[in-house]
C-alpha positions as CSV (number, residue, x, y, z in Angstrom):
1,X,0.0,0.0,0.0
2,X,2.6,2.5,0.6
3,X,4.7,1.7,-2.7
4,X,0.9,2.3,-4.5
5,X,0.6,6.0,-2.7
6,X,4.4,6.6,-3.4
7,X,4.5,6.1,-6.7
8,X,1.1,7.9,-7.2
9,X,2.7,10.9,-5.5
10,X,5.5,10.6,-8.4
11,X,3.0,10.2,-10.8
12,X,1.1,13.5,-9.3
13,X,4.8,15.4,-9.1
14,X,5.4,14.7,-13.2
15,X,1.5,15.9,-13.7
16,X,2.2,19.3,-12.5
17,X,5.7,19.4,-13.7
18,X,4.4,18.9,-17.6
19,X,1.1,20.9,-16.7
20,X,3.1,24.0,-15.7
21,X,4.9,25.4,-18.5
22,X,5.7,28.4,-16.3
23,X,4.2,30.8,-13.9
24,X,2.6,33.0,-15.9
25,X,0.4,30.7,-18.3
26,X,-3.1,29.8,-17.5
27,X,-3.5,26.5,-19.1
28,X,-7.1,25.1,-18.1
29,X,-10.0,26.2,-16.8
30,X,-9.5,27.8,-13.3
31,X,-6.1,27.5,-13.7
32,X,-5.5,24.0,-12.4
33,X,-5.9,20.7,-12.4
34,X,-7.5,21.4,-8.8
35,X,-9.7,24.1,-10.4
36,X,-8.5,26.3,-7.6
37,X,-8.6,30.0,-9.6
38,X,-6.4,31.2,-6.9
39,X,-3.4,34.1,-7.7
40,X,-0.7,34.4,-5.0
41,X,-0.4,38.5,-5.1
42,X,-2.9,40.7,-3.8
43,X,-5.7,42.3,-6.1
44,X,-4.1,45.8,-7.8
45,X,-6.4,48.4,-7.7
46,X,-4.9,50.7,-10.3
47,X,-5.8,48.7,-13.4
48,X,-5.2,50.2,-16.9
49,X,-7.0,48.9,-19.8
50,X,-4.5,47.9,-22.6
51,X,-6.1,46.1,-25.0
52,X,-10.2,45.8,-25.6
53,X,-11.0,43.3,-29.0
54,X,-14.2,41.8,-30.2
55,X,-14.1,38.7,-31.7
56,X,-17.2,38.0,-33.7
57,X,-18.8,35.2,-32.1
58,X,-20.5,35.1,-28.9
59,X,-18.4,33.1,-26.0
60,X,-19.2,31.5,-23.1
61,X,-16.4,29.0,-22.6
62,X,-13.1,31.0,-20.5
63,X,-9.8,31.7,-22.1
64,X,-6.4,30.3,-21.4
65,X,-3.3,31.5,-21.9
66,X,0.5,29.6,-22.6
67,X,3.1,31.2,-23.3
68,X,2.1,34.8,-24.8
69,X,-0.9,33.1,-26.8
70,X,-4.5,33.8,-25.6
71,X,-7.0,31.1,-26.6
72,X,-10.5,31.3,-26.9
73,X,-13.7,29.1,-28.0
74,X,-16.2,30.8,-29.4
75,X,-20.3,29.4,-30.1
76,X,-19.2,29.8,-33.5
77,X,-17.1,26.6,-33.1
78,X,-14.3,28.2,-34.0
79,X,-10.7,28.7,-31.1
80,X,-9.5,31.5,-31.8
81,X,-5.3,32.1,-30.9
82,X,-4.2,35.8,-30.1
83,X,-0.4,36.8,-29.5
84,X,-0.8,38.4,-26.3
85,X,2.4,40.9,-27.5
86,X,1.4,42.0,-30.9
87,X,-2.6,41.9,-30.3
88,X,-2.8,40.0,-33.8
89,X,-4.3,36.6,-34.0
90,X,-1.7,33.6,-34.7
91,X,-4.5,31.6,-36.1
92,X,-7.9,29.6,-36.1
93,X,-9.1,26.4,-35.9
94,X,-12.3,25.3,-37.6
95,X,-15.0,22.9,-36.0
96,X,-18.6,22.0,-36.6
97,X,-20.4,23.1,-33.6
98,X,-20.2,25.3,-30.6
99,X,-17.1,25.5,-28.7
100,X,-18.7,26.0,-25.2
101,X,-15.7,24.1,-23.3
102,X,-12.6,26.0,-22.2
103,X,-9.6,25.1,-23.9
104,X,-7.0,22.8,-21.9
105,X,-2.9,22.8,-22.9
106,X,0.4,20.8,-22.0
107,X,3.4,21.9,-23.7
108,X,3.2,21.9,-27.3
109,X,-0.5,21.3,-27.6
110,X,-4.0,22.0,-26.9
111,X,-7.6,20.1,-26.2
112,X,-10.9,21.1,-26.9
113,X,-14.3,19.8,-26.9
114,X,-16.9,20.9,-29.5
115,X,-20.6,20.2,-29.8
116,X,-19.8,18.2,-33.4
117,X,-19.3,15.6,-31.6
118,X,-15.2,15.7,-31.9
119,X,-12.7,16.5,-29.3
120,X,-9.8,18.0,-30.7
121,X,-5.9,17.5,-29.8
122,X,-4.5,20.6,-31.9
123,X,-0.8,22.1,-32.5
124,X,-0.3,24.9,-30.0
125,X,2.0,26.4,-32.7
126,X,0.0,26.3,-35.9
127,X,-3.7,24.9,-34.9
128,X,-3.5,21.9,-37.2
129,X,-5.4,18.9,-35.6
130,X,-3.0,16.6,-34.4
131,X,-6.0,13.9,-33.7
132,X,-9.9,14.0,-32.6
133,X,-11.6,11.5,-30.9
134,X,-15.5,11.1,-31.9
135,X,-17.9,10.9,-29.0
136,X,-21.2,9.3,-29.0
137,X,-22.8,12.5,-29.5
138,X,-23.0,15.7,-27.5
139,X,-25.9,17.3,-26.4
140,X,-27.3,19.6,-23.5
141,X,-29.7,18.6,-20.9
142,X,-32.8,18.1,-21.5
143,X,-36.1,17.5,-19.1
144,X,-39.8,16.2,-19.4
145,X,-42.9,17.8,-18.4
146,X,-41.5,21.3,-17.6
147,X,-43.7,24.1,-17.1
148,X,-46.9,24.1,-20.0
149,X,-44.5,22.7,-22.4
150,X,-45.8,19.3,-24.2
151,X,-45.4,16.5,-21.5
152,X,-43.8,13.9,-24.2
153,X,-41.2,15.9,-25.7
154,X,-38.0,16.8,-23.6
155,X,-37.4,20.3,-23.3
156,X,-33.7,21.9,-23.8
157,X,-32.5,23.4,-20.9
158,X,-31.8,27.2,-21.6
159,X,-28.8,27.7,-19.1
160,X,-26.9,25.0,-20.0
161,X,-24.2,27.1,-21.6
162,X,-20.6,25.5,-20.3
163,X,-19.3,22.1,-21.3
164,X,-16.2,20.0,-19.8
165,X,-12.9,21.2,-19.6
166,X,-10.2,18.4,-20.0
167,X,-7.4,17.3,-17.1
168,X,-4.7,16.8,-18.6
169,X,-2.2,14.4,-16.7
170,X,1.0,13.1,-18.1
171,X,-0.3,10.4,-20.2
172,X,-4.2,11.0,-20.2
173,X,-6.6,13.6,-20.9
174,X,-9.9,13.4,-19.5
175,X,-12.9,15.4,-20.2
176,X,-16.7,15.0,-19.7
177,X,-19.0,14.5,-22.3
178,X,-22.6,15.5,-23.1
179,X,-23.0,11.5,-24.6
180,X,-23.0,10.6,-20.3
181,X,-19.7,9.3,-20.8
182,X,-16.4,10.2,-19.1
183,X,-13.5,9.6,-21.1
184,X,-9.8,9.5,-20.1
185,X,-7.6,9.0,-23.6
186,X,-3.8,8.6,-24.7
187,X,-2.4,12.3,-24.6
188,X,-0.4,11.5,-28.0
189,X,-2.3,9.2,-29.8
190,X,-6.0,10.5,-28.7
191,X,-7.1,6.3,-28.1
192,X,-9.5,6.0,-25.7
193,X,-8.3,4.2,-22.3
194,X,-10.8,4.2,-20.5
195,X,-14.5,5.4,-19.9
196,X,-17.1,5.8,-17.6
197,X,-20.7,6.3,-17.9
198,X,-22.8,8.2,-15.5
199,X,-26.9,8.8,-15.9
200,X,-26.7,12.2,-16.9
201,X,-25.0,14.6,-19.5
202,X,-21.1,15.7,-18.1
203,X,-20.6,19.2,-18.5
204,X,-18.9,19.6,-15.3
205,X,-14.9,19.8,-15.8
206,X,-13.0,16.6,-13.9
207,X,-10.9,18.1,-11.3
208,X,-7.5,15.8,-9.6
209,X,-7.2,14.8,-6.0
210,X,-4.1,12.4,-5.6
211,X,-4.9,9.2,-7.8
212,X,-8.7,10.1,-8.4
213,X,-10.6,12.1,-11.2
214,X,-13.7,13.4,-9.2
215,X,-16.5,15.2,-11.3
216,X,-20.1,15.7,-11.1
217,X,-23.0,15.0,-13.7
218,X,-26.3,15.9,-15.0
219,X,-27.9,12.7,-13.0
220,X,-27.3,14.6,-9.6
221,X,-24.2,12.3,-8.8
222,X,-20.7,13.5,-8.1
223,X,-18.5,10.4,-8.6
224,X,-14.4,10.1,-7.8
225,X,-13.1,7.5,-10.5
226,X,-9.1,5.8,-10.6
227,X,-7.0,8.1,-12.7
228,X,-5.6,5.0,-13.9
229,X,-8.4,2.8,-14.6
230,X,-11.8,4.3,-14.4
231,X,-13.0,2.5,-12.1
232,X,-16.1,3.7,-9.6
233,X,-14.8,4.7,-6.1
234,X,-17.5,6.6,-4.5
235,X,-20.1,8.7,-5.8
236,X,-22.4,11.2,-3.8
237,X,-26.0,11.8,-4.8
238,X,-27.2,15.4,-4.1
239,X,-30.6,16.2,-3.2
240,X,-32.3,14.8,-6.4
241,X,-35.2,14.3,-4.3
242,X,-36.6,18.1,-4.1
243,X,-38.9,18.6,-6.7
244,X,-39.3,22.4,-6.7
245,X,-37.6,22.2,-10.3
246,X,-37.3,19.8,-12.9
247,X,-33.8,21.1,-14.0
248,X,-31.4,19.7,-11.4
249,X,-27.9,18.2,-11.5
250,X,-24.8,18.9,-11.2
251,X,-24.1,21.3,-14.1
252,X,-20.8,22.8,-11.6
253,X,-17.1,21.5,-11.7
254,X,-15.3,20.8,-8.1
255,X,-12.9,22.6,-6.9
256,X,-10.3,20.5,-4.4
257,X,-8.3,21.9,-1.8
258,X,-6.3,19.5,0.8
259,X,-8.7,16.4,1.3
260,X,-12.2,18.4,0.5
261,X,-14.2,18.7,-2.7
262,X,-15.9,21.9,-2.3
263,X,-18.9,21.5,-5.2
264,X,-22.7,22.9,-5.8
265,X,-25.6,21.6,-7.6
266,X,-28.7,22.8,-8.9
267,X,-30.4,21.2,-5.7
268,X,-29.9,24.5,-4.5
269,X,-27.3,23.2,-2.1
270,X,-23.6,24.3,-1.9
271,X,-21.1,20.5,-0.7
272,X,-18.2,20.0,1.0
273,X,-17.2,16.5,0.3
274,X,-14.4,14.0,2.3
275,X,-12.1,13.7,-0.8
276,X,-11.5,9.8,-0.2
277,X,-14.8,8.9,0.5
278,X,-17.4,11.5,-1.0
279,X,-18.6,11.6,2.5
280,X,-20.8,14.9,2.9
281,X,-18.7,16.9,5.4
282,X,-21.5,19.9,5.2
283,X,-23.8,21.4,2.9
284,X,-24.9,25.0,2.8
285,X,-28.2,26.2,1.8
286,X,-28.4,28.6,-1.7
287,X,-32.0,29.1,-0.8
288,X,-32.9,27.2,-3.8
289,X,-30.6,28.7,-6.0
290,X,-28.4,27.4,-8.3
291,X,-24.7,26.8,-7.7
292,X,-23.7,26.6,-11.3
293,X,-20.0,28.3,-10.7
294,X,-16.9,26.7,-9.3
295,X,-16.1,28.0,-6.2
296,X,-12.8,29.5,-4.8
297,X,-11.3,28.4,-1.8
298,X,-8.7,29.1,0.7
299,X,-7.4,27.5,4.3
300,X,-10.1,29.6,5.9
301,X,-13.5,30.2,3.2
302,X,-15.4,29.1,0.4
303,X,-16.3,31.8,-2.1
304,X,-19.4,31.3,-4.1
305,X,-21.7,33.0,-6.5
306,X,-25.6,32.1,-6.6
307,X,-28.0,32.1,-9.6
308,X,-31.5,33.4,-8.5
309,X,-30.3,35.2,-5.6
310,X,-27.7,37.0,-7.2
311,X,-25.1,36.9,-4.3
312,X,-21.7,36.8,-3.8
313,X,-21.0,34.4,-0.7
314,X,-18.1,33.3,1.7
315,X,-18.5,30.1,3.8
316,X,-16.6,29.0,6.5
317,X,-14.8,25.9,4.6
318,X,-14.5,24.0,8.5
319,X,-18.2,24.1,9.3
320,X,-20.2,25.7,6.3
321,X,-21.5,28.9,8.3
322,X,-21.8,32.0,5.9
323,X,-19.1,34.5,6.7
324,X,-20.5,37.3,4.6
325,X,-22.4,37.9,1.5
326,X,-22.5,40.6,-1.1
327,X,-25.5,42.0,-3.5
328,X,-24.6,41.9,-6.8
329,X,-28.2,42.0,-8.2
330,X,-27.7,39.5,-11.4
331,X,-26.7,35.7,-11.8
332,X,-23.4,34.4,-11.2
333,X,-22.2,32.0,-14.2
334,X,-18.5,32.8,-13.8
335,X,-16.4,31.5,-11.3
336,X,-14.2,33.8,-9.2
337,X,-10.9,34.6,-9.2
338,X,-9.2,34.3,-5.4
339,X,-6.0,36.7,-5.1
340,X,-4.3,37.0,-1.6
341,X,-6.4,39.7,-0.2
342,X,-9.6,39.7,-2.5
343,X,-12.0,37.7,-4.4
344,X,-12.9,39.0,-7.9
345,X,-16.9,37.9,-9.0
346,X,-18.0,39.1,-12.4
347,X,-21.8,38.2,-12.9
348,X,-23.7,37.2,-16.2
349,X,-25.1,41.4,-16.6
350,X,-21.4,42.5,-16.3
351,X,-20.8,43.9,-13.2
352,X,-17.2,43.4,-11.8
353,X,-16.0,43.5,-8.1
354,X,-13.5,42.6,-6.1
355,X,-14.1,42.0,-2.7
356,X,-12.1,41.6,0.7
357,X,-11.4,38.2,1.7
358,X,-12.2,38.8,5.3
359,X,-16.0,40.9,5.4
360,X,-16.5,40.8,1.9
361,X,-16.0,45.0,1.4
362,X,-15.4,46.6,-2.0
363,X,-11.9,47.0,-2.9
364,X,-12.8,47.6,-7.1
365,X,-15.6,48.0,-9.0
366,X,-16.2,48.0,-13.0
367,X,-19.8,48.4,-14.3
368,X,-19.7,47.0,-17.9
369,X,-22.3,45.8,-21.0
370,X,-25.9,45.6,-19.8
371,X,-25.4,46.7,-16.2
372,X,-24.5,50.4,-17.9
373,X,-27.6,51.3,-20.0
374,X,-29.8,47.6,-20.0
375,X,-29.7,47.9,-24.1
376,X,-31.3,44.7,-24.5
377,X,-34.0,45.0,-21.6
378,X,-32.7,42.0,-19.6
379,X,-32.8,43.6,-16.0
380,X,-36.0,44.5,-13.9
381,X,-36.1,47.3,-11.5
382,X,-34.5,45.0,-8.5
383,X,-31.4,43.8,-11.1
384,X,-32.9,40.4,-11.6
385,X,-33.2,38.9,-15.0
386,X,-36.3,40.4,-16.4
387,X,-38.9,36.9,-17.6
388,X,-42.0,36.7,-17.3
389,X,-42.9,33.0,-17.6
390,X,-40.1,30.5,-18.6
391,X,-41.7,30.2,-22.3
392,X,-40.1,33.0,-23.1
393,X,-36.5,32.3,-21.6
394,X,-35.2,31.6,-24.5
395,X,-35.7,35.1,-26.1
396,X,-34.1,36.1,-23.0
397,X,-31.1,34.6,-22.8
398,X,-30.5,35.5,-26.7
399,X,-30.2,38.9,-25.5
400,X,-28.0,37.7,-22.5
401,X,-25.0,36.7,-24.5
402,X,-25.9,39.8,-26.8
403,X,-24.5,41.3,-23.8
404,X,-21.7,42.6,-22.3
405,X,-22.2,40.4,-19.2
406,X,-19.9,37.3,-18.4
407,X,-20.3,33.9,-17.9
408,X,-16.6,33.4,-18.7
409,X,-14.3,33.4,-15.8
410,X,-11.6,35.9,-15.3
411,X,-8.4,34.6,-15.5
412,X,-5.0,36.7,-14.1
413,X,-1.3,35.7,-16.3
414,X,1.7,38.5,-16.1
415,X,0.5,40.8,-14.2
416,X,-2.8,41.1,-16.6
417,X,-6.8,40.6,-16.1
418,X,-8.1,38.7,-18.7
419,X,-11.9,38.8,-19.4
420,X,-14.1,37.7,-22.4
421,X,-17.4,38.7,-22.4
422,X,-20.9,37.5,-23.6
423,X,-20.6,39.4,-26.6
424,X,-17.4,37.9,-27.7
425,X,-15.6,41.2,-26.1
426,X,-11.8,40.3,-25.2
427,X,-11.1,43.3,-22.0
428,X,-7.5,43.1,-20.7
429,X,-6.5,45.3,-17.7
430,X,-3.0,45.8,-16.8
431,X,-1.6,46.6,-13.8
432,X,-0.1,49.6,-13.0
433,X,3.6,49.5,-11.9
C-alpha cells in the first residue's frame, strides 16, 4: 500500500511538472488541475486597460493563456489564438459546432471539446489537428414535463451554456461529455483508455485529488473515479429528491483543496465533500438557487456566487456557516478569481467587483455591457433577470449573451486581467507599476 501511494505521489509530481509550462500561463479552466482560480499577489487596484478586441462570435467558454498566446472558444465553433504581445491573431481552428468548453494545454498542444461531436488534440503552434476523438454524440440537458411545455417531448435546458474542460495528466486527458460518458484517452495518440458512464450529460470539468478524477454530472451524482483505470470509487448523490424544479444536477465543476471537494448543484445546495470517501462533510443552503460556478477556496473560506439570488457568498470551509455575502443584483455563471487579499466575482449582466477576503468589502468596482444602459432590456427594476414565464427564456437569454455580461471566468497571467465577455468582447487590464 505504501509503494501504490508513493509512486502515485510521483505520478502527481510529473503531472504538474508537464502541466506548468511556467508561472505565468493559465493552461485550463480555473487555472488548475485542482480548479483552484487562486493568484498568489494581492488584487491591484490601479488597473489600466490595454487592449479591448471583439471577436465575432459570442463566448461562453473562458480563455487560457500559454506562453504569450490567448485562446479562446467561441459558439461559432471556431478557437480562436491571439499573440498576447502584438494583439494580432496567430491563427484559427475550424470545427462543426459550438465550442462551449474552455480550452485545456500541456506543452506543445491543446484540447478542446466541440458540440460536433469531436474532441480535438491541436498544434499549440500552428492549430493543425494533431488527432480528434469522436464521442457518442453531444448534447445539452434536457427535461420532461416542464412548465406548459408538451409533456412527451424533452425540453432543452436554456442555461446550459458551459461544457467540460479536459485534465490533462502526463499520459491521459480526460474530459466529460454530453454523450453521459467520461472519457480518459492517450495524450499523443487520442485512443481512448478508459470510460465511464454516468446517468446524466457531463458538462462539469474533472478536477485531480491524488490518484482520483472526481467530477459531477447531469444525473445529480458526483463520482471520484481511478485516474488510472476508471474504475467507480464513490459517488455522492445530491438532493435529487426536491422537486421544486425539474432542471437539477450537477451542471458545476469541483474545486479540491487538501482532502475536500468543495462542489454545488442545482439542488440549491452548496457541498463539502471527504475527498476519499465523497462523504458529505456539510452542505450550505443557496436558498434554492443554483450553484452553477466553481467555487474558490482558501485554508479559511469558500467563495461562491448564486444564480436566483444574485449573491456573492463566503463560507466558512470548516463548518459551512456563511461569513458574509455581497449583493450583486444579477446571476453568477462565472467562477471567481481568489488573489491573496480579495475575491474577484464578475456576474452574467457585467458587473465586476473585487471584494475583501475577510468581510466581503469593496476594494474595485467595474460596471460594464448591460449593467451600464440595459440595451437589451434584460434587468427588472431589483437587477434580476427580467422573464416573465419561462416560455419565453429563451428570447431572454438570446439577448443575455448579446450582452456585455460574463459567464466566462476571469483569468490573471503577467500581471494582466483577462476577461471575455458575452458578446465575444476580449477586455485586458493591466496593472499599473
Amino acid at each position: 500500500m505504501k509503494n501504490k501511494i508513493t509512486a502515485a505521489l510521483c505520478v502527481i509530481a510529473m503531472i504538474f511538472s508537464s502541466a506548468a509550462i511556467s508561472a505565468e500561463n493559465w493552461h485550463t479552466f480555473k487555472g488548475s488541475n485542482q480548479r483552484s482560480g487562486s493568484v498568489s499577489l494581492n488584487f491591484p487596484t490601479e488597473l489600466s486597460t490595454v487592449w479591448q478586441h471583439r471577436i465575432p462570435t459570442k463566448v461562453t467558454s473562458s480563455p487560457v493563456v500559454v506562453d504569450e498566446q490567448l485562446l479562446i472558444g467561441g459558439l461559432d465553433g471556431v478557437l480562436y489564438a491571439f499573440d498576447l504581445d502584438t494583439h494580432t491573431i496567430n491563427w484559427t481552428l475550424a470545427t462543426q459546432g459550438s465550442i462551449r468548453a474552455t480550452p485545456t494545454t500541456d506543452q506543445s498542444h491543446g484540447y478542446v471539446l466541440s458540440e460536433d461531436g469531436f474532441f480535438y488534440a491541436f498544434n499549440l503552434v500552428t492549430g493543425r489537428i494533431q488527432w480528434r476523438f469522436e464521442t457518442l454524440g453531444e448534447q445539452r440537458f434536457a427535461a420532461y414535463g416542464y412548465n406548459a411545455m408538451e409533456e412527451n417531448k424533452p425540453v432543452v435546458d436554456p442555461w446550459d451554456y458551459l461544457s467540460s474542460s479536459a485534465l490533462v495528466t502526463d499520459e491521459l486527458v480526460i474530459f466529460g461529455s454530453g454523450d453521459s460518458h467520461i472519457y480518459a484517452l492517450n495524450r499523443t495518440t487520442g485512443e481512448r483508455v478508459w470510460s465511464f458512464k454516468t446517468g446524466g450529460v457531463v458538462h462539469s470539468s474533472p478536477a485531480l485529488w491524488e490518484d482520483y478524477v472526481i467530477v459531477g454530472s447531469w444525473d445529480s451524482n458526483v463520482y471520484a473515479l481511478e485516474l488510472a483505470s476508471g474504475k467507480l470509487v464513490w459517488k455522492h448523490e445530491t438532493e435529487s429528491e426536491q422537486k421544486y424544479s425539474l432542471w437539477i444536477g450537477v451542471q458545476a465543476s469541483p474545486a479540491v483543496f487538501n482532502d475536500k471537494v468543495y462542489i454545488g448543484s442545482r439542488d440549491g445546495f452548496l457541498y463539502s465533500l471527504d475527498a476519499k470517501t465523497g462523504g458529505q462533510i456539510w452542505r450550505y443552503d443557496m436558498a434554492k438557487s443554483w450553484v452553477v460556478t466553481t467555487v474558490a477556496v482558501d485554508h479559511e473560506q469558500v467563495y461562491v456566487g448564486s444564480s436566483d439570488t444574485g449573491l456573492a457568498i463566503a463560507i466558512n470551509r470548516n463548518d459551512g456557516i456563511e461569513s458574509w455575502r455581497y449583493e450583486i443584483n444579477s446571476w453568477n455563471y462565472s467562477s471567481p478569481l481568489l488573489f491573496n487579499d480579495s475575491v474577484l466575482f464578475s456576474s452574467m449582466l457585467g458587473k465586476v467587483v473585487a471584494l475583501n477576503r475577510s468581510d466581503g468589502a469593496t476594494i474595485w468596482k467595474q460596471e460594464l455591457g448591460a449593467y451600464q444602459d440595459d440595451t437589451y432590456q434584460i434587468m427588472s427594476e431589483d437587477g434580476k433577470l427580467r422573464a416573465a414565464d419561462y416560455n419565453g427564456i429563451y428570447g431572454l437569454m438570446a439577448r443575455v449573451l448579446a450582452s456585455g455580461g460574463f459567464m466566462a471566468s476571469p483569468i490573471w497571467t503577467d500581471n494582466r486581467l483577462i476577461m471575455v465577455s458575452n458578446a465575444g468582447e476580449i477586455s485586458i487590464w493591466q496593472a499599473d507599476k
